[in-house]
Each structure stands twice: as structure tokens, then as C-alpha cells.
N, CA, C and O atoms as a GROMACS GRO file, in nm:
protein
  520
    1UNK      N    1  -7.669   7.309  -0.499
    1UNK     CA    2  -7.603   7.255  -0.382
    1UNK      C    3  -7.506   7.357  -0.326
    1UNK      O    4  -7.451   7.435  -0.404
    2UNK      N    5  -7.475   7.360  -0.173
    2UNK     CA    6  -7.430   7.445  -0.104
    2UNK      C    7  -7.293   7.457  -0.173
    2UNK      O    8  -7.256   7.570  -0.206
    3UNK      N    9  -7.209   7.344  -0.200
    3UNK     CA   10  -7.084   7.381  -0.264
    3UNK      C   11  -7.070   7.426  -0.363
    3UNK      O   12  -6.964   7.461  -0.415
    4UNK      N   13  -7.173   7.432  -0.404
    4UNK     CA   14  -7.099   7.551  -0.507
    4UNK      C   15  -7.191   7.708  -0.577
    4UNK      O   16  -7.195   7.781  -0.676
    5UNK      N   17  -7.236   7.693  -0.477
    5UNK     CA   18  -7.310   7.843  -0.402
    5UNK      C   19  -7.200   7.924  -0.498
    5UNK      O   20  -7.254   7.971  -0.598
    6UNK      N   21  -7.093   7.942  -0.491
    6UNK     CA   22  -6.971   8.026  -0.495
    6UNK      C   23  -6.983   8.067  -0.683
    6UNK      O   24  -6.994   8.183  -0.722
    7UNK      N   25  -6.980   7.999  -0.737
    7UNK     CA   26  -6.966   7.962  -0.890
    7UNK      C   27  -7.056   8.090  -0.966
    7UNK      O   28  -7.013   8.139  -1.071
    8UNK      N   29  -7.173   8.135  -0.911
    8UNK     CA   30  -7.240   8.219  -0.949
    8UNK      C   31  -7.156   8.371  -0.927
    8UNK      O   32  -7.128   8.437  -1.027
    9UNK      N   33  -7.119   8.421  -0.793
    9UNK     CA   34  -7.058   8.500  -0.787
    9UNK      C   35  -6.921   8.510  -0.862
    9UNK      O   36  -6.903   8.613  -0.926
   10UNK      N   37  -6.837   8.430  -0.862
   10UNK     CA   38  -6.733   8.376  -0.943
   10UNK      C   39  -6.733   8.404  -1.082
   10UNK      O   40  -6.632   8.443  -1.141
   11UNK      N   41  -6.857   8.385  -1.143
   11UNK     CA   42  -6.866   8.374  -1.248
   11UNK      C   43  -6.868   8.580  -1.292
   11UNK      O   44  -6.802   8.631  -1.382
   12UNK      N   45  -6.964   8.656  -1.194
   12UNK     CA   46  -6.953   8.760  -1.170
   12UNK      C   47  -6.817   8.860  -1.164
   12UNK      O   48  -6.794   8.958  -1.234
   13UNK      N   49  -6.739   8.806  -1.062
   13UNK     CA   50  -6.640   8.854  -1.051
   13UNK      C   51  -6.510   8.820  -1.147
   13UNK      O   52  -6.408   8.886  -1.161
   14UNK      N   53  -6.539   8.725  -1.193
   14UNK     CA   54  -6.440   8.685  -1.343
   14UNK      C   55  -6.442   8.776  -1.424
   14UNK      O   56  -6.342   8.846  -1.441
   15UNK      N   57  -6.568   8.798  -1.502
   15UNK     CA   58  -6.635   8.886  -1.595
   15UNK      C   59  -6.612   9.028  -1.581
   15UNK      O   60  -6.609   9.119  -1.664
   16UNK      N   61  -6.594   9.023  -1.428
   16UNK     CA   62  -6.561   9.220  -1.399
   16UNK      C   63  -6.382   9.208  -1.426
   16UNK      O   64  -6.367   9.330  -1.434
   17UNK      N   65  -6.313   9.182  -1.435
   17UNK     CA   66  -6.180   9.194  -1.382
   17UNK      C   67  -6.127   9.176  -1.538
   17UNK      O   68  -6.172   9.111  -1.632
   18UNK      N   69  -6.036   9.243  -1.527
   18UNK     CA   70  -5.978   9.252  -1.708
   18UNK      C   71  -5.865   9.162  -1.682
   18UNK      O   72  -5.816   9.109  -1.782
   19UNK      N   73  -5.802   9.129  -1.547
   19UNK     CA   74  -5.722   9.048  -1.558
   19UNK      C   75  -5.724   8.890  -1.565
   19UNK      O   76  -5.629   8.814  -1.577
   20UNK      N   77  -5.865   8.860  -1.554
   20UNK     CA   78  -5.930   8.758  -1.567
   20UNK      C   79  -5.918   8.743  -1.739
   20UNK      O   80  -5.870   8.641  -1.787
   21UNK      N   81  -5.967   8.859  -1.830
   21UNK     CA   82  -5.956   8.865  -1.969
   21UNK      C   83  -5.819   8.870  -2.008
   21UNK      O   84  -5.790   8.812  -2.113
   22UNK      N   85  -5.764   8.905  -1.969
   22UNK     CA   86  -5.573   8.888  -2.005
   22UNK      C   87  -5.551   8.765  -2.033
   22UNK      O   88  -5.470   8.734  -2.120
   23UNK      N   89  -5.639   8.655  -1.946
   23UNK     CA   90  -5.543   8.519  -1.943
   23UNK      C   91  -5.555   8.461  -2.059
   23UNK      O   92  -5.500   8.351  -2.068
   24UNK      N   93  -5.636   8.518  -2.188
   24UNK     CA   94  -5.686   8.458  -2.296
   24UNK      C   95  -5.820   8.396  -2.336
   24UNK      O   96  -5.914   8.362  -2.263
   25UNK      N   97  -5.809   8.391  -2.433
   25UNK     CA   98  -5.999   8.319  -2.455
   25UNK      C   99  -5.956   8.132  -2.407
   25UNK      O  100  -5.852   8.067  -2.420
   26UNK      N  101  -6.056   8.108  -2.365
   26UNK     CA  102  -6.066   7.974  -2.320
   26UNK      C  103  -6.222   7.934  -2.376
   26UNK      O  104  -6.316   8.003  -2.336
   27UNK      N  105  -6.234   7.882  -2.420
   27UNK     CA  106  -6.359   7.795  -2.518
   27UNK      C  107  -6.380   7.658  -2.462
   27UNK      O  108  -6.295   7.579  -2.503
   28UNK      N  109  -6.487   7.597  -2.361
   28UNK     CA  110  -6.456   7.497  -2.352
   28UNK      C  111  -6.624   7.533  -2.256
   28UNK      O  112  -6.676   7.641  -2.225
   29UNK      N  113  -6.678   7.358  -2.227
   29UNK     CA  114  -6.763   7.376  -2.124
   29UNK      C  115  -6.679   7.279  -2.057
   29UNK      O  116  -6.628   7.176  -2.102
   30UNK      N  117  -6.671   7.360  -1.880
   30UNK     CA  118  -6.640   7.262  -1.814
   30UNK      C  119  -6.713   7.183  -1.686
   30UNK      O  120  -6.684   7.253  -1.589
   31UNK      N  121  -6.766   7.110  -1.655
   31UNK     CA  122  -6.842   7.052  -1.551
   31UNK      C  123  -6.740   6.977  -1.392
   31UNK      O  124  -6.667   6.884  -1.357
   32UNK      N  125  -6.773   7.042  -1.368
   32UNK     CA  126  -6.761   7.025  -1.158
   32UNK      C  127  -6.887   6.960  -1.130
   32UNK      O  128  -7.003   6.992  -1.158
   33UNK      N  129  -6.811   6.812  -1.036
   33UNK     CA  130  -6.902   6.727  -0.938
   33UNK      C  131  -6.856   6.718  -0.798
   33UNK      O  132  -6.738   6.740  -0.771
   34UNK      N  133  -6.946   6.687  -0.707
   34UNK     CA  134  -6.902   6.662  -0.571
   34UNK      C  135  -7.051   6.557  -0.540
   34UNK      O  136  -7.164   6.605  -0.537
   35UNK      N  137  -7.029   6.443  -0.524
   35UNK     CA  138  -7.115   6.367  -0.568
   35UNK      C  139  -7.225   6.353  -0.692
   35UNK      O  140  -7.203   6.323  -0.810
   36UNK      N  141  -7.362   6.388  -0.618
   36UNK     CA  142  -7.489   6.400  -0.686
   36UNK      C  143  -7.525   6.495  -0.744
   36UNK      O  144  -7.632   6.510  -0.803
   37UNK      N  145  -7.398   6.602  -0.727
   37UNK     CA  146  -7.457   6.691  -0.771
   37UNK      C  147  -7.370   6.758  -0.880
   37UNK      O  148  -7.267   6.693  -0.888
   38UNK      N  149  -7.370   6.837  -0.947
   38UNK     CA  150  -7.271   6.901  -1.070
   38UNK      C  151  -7.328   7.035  -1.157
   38UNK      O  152  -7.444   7.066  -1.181
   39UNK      N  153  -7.219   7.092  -1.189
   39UNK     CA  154  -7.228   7.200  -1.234
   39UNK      C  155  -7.170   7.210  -1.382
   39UNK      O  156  -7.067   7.163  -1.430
   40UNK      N  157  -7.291   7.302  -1.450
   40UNK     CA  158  -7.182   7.316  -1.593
   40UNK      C  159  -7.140   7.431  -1.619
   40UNK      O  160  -7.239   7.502  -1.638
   41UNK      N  161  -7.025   7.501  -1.632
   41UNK     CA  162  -6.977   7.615  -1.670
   41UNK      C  163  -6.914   7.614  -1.816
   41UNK      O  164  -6.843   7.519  -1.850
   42UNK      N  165  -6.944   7.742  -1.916
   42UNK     CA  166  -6.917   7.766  -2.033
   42UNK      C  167  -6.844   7.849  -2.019
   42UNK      O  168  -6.871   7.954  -1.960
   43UNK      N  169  -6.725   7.816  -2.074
   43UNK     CA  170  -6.640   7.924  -2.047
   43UNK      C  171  -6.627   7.991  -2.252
   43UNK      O  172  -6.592   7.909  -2.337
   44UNK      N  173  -6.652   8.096  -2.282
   44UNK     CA  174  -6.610   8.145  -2.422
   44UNK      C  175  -6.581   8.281  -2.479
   44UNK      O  176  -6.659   8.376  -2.480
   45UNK      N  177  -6.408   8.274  -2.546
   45UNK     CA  178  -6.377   8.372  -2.577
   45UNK      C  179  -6.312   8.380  -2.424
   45UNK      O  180  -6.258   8.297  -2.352
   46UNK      N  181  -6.353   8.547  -2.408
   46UNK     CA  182  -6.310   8.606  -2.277
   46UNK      C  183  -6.376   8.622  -2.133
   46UNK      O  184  -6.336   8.689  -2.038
   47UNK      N  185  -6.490   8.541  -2.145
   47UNK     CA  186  -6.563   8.555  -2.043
   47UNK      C  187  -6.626   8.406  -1.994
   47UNK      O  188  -6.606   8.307  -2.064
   48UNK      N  189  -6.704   8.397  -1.870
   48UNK     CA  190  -6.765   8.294  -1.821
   48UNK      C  191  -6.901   8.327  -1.842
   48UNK      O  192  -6.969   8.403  -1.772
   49UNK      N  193  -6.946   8.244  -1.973
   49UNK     CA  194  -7.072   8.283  -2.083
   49UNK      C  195  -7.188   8.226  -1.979
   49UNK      O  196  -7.304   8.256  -2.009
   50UNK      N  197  -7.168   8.145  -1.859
   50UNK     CA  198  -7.277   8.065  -1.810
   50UNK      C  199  -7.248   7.951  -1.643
   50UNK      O  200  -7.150   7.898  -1.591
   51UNK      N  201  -7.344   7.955  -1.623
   51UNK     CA  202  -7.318   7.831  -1.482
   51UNK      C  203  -7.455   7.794  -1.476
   51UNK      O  204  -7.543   7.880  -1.471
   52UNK      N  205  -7.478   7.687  -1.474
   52UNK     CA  206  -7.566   7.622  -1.471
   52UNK      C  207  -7.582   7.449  -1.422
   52UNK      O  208  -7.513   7.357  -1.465
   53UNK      N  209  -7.676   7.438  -1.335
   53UNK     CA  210  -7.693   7.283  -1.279
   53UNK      C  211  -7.734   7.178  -1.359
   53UNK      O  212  -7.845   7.174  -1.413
   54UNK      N  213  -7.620   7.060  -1.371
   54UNK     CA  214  -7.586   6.949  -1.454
   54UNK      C  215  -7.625   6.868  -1.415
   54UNK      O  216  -7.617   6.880  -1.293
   55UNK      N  217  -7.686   6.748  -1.451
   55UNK     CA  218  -7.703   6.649  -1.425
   55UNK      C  219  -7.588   6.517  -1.430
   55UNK      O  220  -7.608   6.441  -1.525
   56UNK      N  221  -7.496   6.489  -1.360
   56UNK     CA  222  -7.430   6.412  -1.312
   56UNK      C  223  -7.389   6.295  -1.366
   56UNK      O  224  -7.280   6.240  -1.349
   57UNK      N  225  -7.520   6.243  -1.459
   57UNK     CA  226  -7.536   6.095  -1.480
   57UNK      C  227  -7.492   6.110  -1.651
   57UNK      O  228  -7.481   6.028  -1.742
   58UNK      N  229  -7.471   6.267  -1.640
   58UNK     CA  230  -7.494   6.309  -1.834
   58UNK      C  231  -7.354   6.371  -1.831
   58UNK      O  232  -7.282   6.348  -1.927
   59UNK      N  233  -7.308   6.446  -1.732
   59UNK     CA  234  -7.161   6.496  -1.716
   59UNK      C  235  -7.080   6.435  -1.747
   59UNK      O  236  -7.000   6.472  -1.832
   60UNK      N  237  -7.073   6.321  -1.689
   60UNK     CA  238  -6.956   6.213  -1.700
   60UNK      C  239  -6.858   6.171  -1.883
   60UNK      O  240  -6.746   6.135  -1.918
   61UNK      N  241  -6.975   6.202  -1.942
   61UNK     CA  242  -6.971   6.227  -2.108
   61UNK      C  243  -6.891   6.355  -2.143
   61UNK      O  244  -6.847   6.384  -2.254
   62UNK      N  245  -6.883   6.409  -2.054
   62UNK     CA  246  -6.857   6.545  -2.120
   62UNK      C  247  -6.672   6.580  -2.110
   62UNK      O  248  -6.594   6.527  -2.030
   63UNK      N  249  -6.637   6.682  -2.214
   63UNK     CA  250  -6.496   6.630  -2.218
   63UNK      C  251  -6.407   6.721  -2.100
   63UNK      O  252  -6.286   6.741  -2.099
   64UNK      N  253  -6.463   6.747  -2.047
   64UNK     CA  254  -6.361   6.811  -1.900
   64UNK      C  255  -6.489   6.790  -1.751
   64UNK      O  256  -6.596   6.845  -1.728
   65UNK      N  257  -6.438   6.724  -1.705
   65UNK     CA  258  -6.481   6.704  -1.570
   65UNK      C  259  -6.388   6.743  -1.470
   65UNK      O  260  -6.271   6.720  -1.503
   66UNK      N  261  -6.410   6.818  -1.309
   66UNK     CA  262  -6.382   6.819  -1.218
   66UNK      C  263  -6.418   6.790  -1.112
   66UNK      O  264  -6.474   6.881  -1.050
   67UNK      N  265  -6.405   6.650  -1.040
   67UNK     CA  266  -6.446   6.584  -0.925
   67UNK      C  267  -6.396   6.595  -0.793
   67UNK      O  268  -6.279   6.581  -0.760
   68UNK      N  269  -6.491   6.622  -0.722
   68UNK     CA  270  -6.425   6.607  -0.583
   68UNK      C  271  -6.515   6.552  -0.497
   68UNK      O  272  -6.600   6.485  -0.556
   69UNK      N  273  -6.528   6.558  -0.364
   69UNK     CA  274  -6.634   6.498  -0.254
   69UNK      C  275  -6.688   6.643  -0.216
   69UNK      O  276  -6.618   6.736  -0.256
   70UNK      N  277  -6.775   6.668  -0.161
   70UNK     CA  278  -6.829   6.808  -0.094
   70UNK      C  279  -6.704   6.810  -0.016
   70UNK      O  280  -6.615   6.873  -0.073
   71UNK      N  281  -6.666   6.750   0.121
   71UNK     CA  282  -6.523   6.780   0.209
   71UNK      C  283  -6.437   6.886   0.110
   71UNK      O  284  -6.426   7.008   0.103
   72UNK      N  285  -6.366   6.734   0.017
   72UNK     CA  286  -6.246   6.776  -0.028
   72UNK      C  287  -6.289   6.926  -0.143
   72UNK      O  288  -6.197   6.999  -0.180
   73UNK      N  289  -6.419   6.948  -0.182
   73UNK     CA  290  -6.395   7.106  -0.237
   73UNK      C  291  -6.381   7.236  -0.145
   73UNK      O  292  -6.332   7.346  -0.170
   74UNK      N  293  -6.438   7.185  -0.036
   74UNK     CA  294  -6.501   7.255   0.096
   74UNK      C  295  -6.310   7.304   0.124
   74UNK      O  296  -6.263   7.418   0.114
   75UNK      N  297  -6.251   7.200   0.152
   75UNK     CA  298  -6.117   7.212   0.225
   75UNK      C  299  -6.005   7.255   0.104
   75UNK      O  300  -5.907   7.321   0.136
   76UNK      N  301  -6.024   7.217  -0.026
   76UNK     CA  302  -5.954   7.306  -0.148
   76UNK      C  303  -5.987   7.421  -0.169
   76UNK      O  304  -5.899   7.495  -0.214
   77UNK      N  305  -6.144   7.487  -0.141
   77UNK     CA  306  -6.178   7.604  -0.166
   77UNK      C  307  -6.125   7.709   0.015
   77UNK      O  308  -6.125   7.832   0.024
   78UNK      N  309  -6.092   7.620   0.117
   78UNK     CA  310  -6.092   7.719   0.211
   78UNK      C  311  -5.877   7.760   0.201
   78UNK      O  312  -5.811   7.861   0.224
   79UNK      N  313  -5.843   7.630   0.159
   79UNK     CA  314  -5.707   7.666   0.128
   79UNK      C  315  -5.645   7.719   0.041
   79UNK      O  316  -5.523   7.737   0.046
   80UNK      N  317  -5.719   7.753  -0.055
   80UNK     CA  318  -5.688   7.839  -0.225
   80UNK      C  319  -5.728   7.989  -0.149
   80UNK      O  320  -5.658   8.085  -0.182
   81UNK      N  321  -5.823   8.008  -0.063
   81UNK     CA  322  -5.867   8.118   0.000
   81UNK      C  323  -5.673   8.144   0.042
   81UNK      O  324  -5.605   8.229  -0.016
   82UNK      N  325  -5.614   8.046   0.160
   82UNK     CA  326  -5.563   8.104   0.237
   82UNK      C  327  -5.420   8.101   0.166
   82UNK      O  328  -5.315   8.109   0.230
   83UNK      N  329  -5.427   8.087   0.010
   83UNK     CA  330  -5.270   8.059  -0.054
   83UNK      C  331  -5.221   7.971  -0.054
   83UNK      O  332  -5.115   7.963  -0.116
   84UNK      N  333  -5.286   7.828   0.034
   84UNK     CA  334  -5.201   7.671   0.109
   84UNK      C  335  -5.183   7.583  -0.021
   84UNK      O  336  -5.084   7.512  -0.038
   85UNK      N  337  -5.320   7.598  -0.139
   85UNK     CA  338  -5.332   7.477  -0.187
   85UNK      C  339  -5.244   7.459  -0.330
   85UNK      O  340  -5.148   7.531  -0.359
   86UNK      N  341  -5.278   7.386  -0.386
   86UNK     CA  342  -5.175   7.392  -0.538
   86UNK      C  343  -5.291   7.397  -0.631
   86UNK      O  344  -5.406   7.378  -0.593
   87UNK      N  345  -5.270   7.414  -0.705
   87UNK     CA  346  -5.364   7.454  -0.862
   87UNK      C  347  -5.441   7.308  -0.906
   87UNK      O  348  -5.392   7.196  -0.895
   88UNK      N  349  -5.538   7.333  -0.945
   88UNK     CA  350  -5.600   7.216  -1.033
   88UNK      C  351  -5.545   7.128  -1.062
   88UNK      O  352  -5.553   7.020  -1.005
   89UNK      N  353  -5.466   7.159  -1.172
   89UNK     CA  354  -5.330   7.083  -1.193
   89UNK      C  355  -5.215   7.019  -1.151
   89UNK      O  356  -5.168   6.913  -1.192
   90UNK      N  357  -5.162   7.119  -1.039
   90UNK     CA  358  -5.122   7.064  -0.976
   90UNK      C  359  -5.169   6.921  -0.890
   90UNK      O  360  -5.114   6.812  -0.896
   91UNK      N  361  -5.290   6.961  -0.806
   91UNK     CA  362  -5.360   6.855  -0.740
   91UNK      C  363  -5.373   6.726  -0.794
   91UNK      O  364  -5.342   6.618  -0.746
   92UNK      N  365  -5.450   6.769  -0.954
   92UNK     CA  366  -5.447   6.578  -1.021
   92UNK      C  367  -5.294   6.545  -1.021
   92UNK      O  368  -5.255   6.430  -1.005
   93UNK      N  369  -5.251   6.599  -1.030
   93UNK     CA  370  -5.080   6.539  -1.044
   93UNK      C  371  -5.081   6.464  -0.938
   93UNK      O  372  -5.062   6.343  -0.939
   94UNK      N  373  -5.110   6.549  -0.815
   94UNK     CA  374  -5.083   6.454  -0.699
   94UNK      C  375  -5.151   6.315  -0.635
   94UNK      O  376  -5.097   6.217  -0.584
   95UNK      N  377  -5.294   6.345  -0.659
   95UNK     CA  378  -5.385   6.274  -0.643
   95UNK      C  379  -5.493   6.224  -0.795
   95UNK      O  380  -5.590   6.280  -0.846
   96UNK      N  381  -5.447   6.145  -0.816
   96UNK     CA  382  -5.506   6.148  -0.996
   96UNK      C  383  -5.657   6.143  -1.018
   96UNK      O  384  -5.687   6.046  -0.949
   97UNK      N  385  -5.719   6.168  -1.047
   97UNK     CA  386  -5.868   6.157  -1.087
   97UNK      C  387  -5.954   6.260  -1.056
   97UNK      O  388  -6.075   6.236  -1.063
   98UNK      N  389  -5.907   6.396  -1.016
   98UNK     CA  390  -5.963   6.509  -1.002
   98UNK      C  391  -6.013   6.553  -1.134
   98UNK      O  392  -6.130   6.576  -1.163
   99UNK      N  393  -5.930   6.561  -1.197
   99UNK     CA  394  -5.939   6.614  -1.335
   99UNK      C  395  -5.968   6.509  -1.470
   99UNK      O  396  -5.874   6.471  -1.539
  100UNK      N  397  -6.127   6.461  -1.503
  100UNK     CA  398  -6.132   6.365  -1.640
  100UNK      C  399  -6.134   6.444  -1.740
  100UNK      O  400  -6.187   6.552  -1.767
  101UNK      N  401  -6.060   6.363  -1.795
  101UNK     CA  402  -6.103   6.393  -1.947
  101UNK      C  403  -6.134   6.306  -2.089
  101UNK      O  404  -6.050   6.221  -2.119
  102UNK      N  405  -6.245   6.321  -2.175
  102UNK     CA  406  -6.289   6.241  -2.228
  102UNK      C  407  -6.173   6.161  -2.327
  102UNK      O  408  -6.179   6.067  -2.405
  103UNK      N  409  -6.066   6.249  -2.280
  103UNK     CA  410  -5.946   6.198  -2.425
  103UNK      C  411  -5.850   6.261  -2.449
  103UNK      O  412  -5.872   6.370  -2.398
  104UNK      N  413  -5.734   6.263  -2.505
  104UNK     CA  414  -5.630   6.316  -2.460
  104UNK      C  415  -5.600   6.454  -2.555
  104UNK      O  416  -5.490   6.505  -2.538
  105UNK      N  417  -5.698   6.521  -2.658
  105UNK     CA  418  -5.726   6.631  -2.725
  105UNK      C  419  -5.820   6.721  -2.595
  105UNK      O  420  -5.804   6.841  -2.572
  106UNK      N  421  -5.892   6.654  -2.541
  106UNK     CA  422  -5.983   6.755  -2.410
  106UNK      C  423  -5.842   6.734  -2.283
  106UNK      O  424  -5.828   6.813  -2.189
  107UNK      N  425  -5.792   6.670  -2.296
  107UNK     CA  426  -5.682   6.714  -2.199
  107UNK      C  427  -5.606   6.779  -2.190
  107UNK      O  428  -5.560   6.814  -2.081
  108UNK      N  429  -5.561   6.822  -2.310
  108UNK     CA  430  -5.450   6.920  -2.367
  108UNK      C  431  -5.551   7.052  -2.358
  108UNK      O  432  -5.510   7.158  -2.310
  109UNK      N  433  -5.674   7.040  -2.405
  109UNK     CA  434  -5.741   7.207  -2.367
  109UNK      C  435  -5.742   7.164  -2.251
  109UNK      O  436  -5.670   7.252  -2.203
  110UNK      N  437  -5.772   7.085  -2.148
  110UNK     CA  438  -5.748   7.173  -2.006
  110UNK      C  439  -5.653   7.235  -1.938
  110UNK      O  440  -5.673   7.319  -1.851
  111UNK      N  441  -5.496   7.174  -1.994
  111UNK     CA  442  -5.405   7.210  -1.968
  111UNK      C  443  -5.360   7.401  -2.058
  111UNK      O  444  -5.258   7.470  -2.058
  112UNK      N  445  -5.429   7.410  -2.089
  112UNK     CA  446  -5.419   7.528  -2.191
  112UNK      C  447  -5.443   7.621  -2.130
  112UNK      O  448  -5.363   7.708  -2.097
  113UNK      N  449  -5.587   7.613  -2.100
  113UNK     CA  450  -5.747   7.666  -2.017
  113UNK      C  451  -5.749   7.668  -1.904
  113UNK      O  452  -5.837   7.718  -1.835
  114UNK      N  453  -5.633   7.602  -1.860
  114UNK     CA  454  -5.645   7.547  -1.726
  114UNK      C  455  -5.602   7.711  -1.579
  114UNK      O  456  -5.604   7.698  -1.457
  115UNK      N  457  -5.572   7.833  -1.656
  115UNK     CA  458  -5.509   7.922  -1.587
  115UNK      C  459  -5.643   7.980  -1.584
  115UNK      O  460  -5.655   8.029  -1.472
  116UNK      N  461  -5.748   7.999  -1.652
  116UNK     CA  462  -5.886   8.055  -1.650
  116UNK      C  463  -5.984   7.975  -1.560
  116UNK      O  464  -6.069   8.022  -1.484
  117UNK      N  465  -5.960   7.870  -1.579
  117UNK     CA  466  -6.075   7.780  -1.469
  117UNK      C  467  -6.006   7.822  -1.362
  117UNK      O  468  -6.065   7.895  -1.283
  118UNK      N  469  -5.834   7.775  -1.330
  118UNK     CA  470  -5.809   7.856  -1.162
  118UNK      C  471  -5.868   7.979  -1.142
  118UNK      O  472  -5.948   8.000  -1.051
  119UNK      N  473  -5.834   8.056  -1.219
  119UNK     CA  474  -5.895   8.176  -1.199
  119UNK      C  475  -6.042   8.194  -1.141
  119UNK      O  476  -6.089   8.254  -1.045
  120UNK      N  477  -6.088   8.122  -1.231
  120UNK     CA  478  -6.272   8.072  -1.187
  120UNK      C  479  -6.256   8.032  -1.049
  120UNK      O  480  -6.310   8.116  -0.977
  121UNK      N  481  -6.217   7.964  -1.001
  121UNK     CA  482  -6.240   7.857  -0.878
  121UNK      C  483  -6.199   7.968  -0.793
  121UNK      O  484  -6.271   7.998  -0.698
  122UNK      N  485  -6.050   8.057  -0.824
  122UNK     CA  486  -6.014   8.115  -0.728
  122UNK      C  487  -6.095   8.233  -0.687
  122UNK      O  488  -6.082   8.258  -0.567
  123UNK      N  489  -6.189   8.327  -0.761
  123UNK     CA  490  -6.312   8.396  -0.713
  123UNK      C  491  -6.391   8.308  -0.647
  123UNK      O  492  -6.458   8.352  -0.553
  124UNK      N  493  -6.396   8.187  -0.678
  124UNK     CA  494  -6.530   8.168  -0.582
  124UNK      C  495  -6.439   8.102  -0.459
  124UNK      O  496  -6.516   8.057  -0.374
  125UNK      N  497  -6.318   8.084  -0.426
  125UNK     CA  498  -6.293   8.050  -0.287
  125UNK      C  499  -6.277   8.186  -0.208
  125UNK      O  500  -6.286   8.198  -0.085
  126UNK      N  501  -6.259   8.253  -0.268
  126UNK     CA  502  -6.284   8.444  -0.164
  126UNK      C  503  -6.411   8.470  -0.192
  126UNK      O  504  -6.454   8.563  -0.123
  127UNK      N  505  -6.476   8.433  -0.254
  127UNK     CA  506  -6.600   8.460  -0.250
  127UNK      C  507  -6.686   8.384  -0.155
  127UNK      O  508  -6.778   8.442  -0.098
  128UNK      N  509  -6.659   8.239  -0.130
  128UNK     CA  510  -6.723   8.153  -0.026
  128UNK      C  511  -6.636   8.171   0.095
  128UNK      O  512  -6.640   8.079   0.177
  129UNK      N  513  -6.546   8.286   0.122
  129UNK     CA  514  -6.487   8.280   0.251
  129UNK      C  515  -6.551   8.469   0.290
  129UNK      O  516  -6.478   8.530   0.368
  130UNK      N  517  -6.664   8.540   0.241
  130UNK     CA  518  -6.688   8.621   0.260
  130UNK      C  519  -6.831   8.632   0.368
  130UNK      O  520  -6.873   8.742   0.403
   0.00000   0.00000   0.00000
């Protein structure tokens, strides 16, 4: 799906950048939805080991989810482009249910992990504004 076109390159440009590897190993798979559709990313050690298309109905199980509508990634990914938006984290704070988690041990790794997935997201919003 078109939104997240980006995730592949992302995943590219993570992997090149040592400052991407600075932020620490992050071990975790994490899955992004925008409806019907979803993505699974492996993040392990120091790199983004994988991206691959999830099935949605099986995600929901899984212990880090990131939800949005196509719009609202469309309009988070064009404002992380322009510096406007707040972090992952930040956002569920504001608006709660962006960020599931199967339990409050997968919540604490996202909050951990959580500077590597920005990182992730934030290649692919310069990457989908290219």
C-alpha cells in the first residue's frame, strides 16, 4: 500500500547511517497499520533486519503495534518531514491509541526502542517527500 511505499527506503537509509547505529540495538518486531493494510518491521541488534507485508487480522496479536488512518500517516509523515510534528510518543500521549501494546513489558520496550523506530519513520518521511 501507497503509505508506506516509504518503509523500504527507510529501512535502506537506516542501515547506511551509523547514527542510526549509535542509538543502540533495539530487538523487537514492530507492526504499522493504516487500515487494511500493515506492515511488519524487525528491528535487531543494530539494524532494520526486515519490512515486510502483514496481515492485519494477525498483527493485532503482536506486541507493538502502530495505528493510524492512511490521512493521519500521510499528514504525520508530511509534518515530521517539515519538523511540525511530535514523536511517536509524544503523539500517543496526546491522542491515545496510536501506539498498542500487548502488555505493559512490550510497552516499556517501546518506550526504550522507541528513539530507533523515530528514527525509522523519520527516513521514510524525507524519503516520501522526495
Amino acid at each position: 500500500m501507497a503509505v508506506f511505499d516509504w518503509m523500504v527506503n527507510a529501512r535502506t537509509e537506516a542501515n547506511a547511517d551509523p547514527e542510526f547505529r549509535a542509538l543502540g540495538s533495539a530487538d523487537a518486531t514492530v507492526c504499522f497499520q493504516s487500515g487494511k493494510h500493515g506492515r511488519r518491521v524487525v528491528f535487531e541488534a543494530f539494524e532494520v533486519q526486515s519490512v515486510s507485508e502483514a496481515n492485519v487480522d494477525v498483527i493485532k496479536d503482536d506486541d507493538i503495534l502502530i495505528s493510524m488512518s492512511t490521512r493521519e500517516w500521510n499528514s504525520y509523515l508530511y509534518r515530521r518531514r517539515l519538523g511540525r510534528a511530535p514523536t511517536l510518543l509524544a503523539l500517543d500521549a496526546e491522542k491515545h491509541g496510536v501506539i498498542k501494546t500487548k502488555d505493559i513489558a512490550a510497552r516499556l520496550q517501546f518506550e526504550r526502542i522507541s528513539r530507533s523506530i523515530q528514527s525509522f519513520v523519520d527516513y521514510g518521511a524525507l524519503a516520501s517527500g522526495q
